[in-house]
ROTI-73960 format. One line per 3 residues: number of its first residue (from 1); their letters; for each residue x, y, z of C-alpha. Coordinates in steps of 0.25 Angstrom, whole numbers, m for minus. Layout:
// residues N
NUM> a> X:Y:Z  ...
This chain:
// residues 525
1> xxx> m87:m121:m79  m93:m111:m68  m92:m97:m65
4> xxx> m95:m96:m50  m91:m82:m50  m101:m70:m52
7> xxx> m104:m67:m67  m102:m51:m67  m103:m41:m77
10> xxx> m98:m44:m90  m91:m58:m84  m100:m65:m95
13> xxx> m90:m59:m103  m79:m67:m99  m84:m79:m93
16> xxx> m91:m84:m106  m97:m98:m109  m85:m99:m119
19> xxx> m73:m93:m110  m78:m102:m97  m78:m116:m106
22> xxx> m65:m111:m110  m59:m109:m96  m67:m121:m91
25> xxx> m60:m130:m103  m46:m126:m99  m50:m129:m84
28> xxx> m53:m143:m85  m41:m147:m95  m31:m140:m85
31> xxx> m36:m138:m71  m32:m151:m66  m18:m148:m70
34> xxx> m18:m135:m64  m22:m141:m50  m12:m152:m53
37> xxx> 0:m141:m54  m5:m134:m41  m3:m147:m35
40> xxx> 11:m148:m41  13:m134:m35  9:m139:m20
43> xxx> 19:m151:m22  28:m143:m26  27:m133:m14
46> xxx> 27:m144:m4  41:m150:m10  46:m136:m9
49> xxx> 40:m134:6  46:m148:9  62:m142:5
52> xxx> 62:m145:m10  67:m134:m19  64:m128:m34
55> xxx> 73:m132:m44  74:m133:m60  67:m144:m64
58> xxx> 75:m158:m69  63:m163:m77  63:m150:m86
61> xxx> 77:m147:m89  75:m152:m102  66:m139:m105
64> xxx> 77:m131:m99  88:m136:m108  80:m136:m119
67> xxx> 79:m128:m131  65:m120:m133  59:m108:m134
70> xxx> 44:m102:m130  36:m93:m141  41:m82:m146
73> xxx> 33:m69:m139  20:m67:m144  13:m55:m148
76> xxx> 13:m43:m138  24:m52:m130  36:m48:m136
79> xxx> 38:m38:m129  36:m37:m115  46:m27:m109
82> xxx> 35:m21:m101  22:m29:m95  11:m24:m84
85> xxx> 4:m33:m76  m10:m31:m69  m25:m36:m66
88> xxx> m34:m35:m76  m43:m25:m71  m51:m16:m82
91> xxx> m39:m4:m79  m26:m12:m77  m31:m19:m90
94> xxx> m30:m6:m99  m18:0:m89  m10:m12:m93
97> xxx> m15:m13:m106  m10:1:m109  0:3:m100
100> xxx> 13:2:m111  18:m12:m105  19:m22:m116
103> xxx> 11:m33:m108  1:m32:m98  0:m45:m90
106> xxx> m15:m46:m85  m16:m51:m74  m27:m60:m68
109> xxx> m17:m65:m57  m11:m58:m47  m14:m45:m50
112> xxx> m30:m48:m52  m37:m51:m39  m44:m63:m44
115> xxx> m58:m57:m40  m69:m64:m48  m71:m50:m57
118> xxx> m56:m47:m59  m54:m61:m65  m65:m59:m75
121> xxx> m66:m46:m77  m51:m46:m81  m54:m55:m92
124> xxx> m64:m45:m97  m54:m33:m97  m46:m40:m105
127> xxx> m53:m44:m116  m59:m29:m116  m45:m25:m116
130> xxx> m43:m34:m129  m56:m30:m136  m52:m15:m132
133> xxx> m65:m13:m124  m59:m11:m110  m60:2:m103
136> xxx> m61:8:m89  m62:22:m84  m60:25:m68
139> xxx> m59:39:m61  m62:46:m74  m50:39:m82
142> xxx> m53:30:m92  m42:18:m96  m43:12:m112
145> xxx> m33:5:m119  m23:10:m129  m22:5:m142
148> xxx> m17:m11:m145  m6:m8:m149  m1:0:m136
151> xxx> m8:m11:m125  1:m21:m117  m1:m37:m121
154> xxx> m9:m44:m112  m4:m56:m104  m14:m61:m95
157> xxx> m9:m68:m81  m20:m76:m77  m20:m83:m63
160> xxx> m11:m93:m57  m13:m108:m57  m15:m109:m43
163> xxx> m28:m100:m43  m41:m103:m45  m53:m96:m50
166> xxx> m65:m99:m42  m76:m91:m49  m76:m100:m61
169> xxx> m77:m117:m58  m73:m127:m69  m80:m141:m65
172> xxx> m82:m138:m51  m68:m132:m48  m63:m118:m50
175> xxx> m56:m115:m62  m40:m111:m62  m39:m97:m60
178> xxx> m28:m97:m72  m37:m105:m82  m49:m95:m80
181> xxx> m40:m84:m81  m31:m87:m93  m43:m94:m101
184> xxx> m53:m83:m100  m43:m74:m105  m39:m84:m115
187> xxx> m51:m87:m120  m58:m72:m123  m45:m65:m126
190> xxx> m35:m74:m134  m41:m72:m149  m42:m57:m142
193> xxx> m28:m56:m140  m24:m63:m153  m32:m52:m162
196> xxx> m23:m43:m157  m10:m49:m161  m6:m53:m146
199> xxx> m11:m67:m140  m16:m73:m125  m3:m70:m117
202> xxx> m3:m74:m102  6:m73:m88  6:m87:m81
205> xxx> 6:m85:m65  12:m94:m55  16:m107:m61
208> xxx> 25:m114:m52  30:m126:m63  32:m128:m78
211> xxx> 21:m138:m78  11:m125:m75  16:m119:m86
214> xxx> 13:m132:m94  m3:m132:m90  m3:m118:m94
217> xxx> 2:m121:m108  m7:m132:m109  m19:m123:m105
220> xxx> m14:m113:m117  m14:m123:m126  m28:m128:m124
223> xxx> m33:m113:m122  m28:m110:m138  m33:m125:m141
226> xxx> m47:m121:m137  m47:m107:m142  m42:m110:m156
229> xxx> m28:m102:m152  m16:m108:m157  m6:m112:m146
232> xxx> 5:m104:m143  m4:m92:m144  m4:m89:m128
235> xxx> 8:m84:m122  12:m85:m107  22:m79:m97
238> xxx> 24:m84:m86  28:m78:m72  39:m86:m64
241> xxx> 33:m82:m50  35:m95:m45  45:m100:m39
244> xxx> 45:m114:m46  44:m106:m59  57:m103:m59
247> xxx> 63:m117:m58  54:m119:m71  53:m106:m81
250> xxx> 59:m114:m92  50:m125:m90  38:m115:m89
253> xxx> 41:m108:m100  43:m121:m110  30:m127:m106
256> xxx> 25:m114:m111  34:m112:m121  21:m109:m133
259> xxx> 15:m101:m125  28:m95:m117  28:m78:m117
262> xxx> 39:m79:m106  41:m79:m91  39:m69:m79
265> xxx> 47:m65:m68  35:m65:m58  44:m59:m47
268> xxx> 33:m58:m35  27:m72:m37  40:m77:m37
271> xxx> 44:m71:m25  32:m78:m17  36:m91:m23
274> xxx> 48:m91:m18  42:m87:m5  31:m99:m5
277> xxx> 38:m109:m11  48:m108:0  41:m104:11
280> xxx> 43:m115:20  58:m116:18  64:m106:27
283> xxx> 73:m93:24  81:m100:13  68:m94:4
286> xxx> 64:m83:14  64:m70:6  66:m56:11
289> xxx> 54:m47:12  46:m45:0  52:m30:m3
292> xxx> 67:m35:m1  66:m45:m13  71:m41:m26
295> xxx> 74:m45:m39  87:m44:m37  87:m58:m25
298> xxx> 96:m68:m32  84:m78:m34  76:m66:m40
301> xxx> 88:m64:m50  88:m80:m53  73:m81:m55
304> xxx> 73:m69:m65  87:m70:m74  82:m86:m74
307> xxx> 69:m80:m80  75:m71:m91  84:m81:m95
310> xxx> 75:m93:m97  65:m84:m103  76:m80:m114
313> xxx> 81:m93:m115  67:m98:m120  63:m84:m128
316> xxx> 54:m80:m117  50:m67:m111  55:m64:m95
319> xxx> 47:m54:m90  50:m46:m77  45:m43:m64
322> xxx> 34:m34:m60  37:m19:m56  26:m18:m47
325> xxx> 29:m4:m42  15:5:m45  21:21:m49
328> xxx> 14:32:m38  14:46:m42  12:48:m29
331> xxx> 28:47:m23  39:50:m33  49:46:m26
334> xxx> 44:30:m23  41:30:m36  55:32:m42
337> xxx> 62:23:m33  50:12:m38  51:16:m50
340> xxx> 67:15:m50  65:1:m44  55:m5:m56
343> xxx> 65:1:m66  77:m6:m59  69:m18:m58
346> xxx> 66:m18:m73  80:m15:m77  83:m28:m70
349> xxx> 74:m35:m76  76:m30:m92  91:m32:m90
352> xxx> 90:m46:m84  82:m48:m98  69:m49:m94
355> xxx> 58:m46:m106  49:m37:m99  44:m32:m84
358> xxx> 32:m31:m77  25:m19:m71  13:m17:m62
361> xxx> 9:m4:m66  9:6:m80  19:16:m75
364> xxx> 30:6:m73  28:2:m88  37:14:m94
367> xxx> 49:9:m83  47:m5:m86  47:m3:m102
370> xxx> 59:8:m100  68:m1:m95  64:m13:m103
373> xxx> 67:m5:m115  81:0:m112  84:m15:m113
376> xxx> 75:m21:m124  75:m7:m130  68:m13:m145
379> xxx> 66:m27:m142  57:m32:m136  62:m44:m127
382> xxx> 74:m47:m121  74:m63:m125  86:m63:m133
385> xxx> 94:m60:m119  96:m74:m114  101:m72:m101
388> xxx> 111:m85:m103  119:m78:m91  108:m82:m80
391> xxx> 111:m95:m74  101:m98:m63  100:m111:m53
394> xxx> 89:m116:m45  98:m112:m33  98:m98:m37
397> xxx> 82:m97:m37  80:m102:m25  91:m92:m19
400> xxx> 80:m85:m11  88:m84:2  98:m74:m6
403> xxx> 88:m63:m6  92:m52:1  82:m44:12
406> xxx> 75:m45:25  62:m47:30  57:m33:40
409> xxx> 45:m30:46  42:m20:34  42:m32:25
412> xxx> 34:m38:34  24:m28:35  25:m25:18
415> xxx> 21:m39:15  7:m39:25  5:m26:18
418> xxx> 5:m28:3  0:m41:6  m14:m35:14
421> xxx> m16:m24:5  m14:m35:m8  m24:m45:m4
424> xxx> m35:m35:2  m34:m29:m13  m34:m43:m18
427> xxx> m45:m46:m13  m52:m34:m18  m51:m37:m30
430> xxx> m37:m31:m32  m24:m40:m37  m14:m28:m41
433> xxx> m11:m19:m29  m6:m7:m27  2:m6:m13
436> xxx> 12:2:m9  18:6:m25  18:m10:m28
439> xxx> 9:m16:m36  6:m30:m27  m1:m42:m33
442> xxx> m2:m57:m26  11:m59:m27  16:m48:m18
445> xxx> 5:m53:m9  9:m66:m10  24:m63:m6
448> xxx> 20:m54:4  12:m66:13  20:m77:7
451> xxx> 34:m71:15  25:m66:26  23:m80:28
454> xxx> 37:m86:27  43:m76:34  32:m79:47
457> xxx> 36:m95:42  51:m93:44  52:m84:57
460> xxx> 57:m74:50  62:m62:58  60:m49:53
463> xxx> 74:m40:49  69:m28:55  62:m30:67
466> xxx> 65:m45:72  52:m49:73  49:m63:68
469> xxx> 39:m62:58  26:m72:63  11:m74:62
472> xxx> 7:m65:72  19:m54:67  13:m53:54
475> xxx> m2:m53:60  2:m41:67  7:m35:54
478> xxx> m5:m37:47  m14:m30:57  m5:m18:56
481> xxx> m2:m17:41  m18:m17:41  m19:m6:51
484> xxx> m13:3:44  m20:m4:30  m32:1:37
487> xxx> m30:15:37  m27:17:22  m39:21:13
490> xxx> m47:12:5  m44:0:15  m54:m9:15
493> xxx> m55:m20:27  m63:m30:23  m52:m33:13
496> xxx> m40:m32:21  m49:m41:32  m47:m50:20
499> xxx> m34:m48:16  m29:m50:31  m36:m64:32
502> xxx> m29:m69:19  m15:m62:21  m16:m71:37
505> xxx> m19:m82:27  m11:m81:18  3:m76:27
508> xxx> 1:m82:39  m5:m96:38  4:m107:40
511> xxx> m2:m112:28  4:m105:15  m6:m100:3
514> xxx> 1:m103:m8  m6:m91:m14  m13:m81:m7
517> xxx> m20:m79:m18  m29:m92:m15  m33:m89:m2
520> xxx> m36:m75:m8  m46:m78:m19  m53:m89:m10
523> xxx> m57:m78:m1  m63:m70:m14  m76:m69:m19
């Protein structure tokens, strides 16, 4: 194994003899697979492209008819009414740590910019954060951790299958960016974590079939074999944000059913999914601009109730969306109505009998946990509410043309915006975003392009001018958004100049990225 990457400071720390031949180990015995299921993804894509559907699989219904249960919740994941999620930078990592949420999901994926330093120097922060040792002190303020017993459980989310990690080269081909990111942390922080009563916990991203799910658990399996940890020990969740997912969470969750913490409601991925799996199949699967869908769409009601109840049904945990609203101090009056809008949102979610939430930032933790409460009030799950009423068909999750909304100019103009602003601070090094009060990740990013480029696909007109949105429309756009970009402080050209050049790529070439996220991290040093 070779690290083409620069060694910094302290990396020696992380990329040690031991830890790489580790890493190196689980990437020859699974990285043929891994490219195999890729494969399987692109097949799969062409037969939707060519007017095949998604349905329930025939071949497993024997899984779904039949009678099992996944592990019981580990320690620290009994109750998660509560979870944070962010990068694992040096001040998010003690922020989220202390911040009151129950779990703190750590995020290597798309709230890290996959920058070289961020991917290993996260690895350090967490085992500093384990050992104790982690501190950082900015502006005069210094950050340290609470006591143990007050901290959130960790639950690392390394990268998706799909990416790679080109600074680190495993007989001559670059290792899987999941492998490297999931065995590092496996490697110098599972005995870590089982010293202090809780275990190696992860978020699994982006798996499109059961048979992912299935090459994961075989890598857990191995990883415990070689480390002397007795299988069973590692505890997953994992986020339905594919579309094909949803056709398969039983399946998912029984391949994993050793290792199963649950299932996640990954509500902005999924949303793109949609978008690209259907792309080419007209307005039957054209969804209204990005602001105008809710949880409340009749397939956004199927894809979640269907989660609860098959969670339940098998004694896992469903875990909710993400609150991504980020509190200002600045204007009271936006911040009730947002703030009225995550606790609706979570009172959704608690009564449908979901387990838990998600939230982006600290301030939204005493919300989230308020409302999650006044249902759970002393228990700590809800898995004893089975949800037998919720009856959902295929047909009902592929009822995307019942979504309510329109398409304007605003919309238009919304999703060049965030998306510029996102991959110019992606590119600097920066994964979780502040814009306009939301806290934006690559999955925003990804529906913002991705509809950007149906919409020009599918001659769509826009409600509130009656232009047709086409190549040259949405070039004139860009320039503009970027004008006025241009004038707010701290704007820096070079990185817009590069954000441009992918966003072009990424929303208006005929050919469609299936993540922007590739083309991104090629142009990265």
């Amino acid at each position: 194994m070779e690290i083409t990457g620069p060694m910094l400071g302290r990396f020696d720390e992380v990329l040690t003899p031991e830890a790489l031949e580790f890493v190196g180990t689980l990437q020859r015995e699974f990285g043929a697979r891994r490219l195999e299921l890729l494969e399987a993804r692109r097949a799969r894509q062409a037969e939707l492209s060519a007017g095949g559907t998604l349905a329930f699989l025939p071949e497993t219904a024997h899984v779904r008819d039949g009678e099992w249960q996944v592990a019981p919740p580990a320690p620290g994941l009994e109750d998660r009414r509560v979870e944070i999620t962010g990068p694992v930078d040096r001040k998010m990592t003690i922020n989220a740590l202390n911040s009151g949420a129950k779990v703190w999901l750590a995020d290597f994926e798309d709230a890290n910019s996959p920058l070289w330093e961020n991917c290993v120097l996260g690895q350090l922060n967490l085992r500093e954060a384990l050992d104790r040792t982690i501190d950082f002190e900015t502006g005069g303020k210094s950050y340290a951790l609470k006591p143990d017993a007050e901290l959130a459980t960790i639950v690392v989310r390394p990268r998706g299958w799909h990416l790679p990690e080109k600074h680190a080269v495993v007989d001559g081909a670059e290792i899987s960016a999941s492998l490297f990111d999931f065995g590092l942390y496996f490697f110098h922080c599972a005995q870590r974590q089982l010293d202090k009563g809780r275990g190696p916990y992860f978020y699994l991203p982006k798996m499109e079939s059961h048979l992912e799910a299935r090459l994961w658990n075989d890598v857990f399996n191995r990883a415990q074999d070689l480390l002397g940890i007795p299988r069973g020990t590692i505890r997953a969740t994992v986020l339905i944000e594919t579309y094909p997912a949803a056709f398969e969470m039983e399946e998912i969750l029984y391949e994993l059913r050793e290792h199963s913490a649950g299932l996640n409601a990954g509500r902005w991925d999924y949303l793109f999914s949609v978008i690209k799996k259907f792309r080419t199949r007209g307005r039957e699967f054209l969804l209204p601009e990005r602001n105008a869908v809710t949880m409340t769409a009749p397939f956004m009601r199927a894809y979640t109730e269907l989660l609860v109840r098959t969670c339940h049904k098998r004694g896992a945990h469903a875990i909710g969306g993400m609150a991504a609203f980020i509190p200002s101090r600045k204007d009271p009056e936006v911040n009730a109505v947002a703030l009225e809008k995550v606790r609706a949102d979570k009172t959704r979610e608690s009564g449908d009998g979901f387990d838990g939430s998600w939230v982006a930032h600290p301030d939204l933790v005493p919300i989230c946990r308020e409302v999650f409460d006044g249902v759970l009030g002393g228990a700590p799950n809800q898995l004893g509410n089975k949800r037998e009423d919720v009856r959902v068909t295929a047909e009902d999750l592929l009822n995307v043309s019942a979504t309510p909304g329109g398409i304007t100019e605003n919309g238009l103009r919304g999703n060049v915006d965030v998306a510029l602003r996102y991959l110019a601070a992606w590119m600097g090094g920066l994964g979780a975003v502040a814009i306009h009060n939301l806290m934006e990740d690559a999955a925003t990013a990804e529906i913002s392009r991705s509809q950007i480029w149906q919409w020009i696909h599918n001659g769509i007109e826009l409600g509130d001018t009656g232009q047709v949105v086409t190549k040259e429309l949405v070039e004139q756009i860009i320039a503009e958004e970027l004008a006025k970009i241009a004038e707010e402080p701290g704007y820096d050209k070079e990185l817009f100049a590069q954000a441009e050049a992918l966003f072009k790529e990424v929303a208006l070439d005929d050919r469609f990225a299936e993540f922007l996220t590739l083309p991104a991290y090629a142009r990265m040093p």
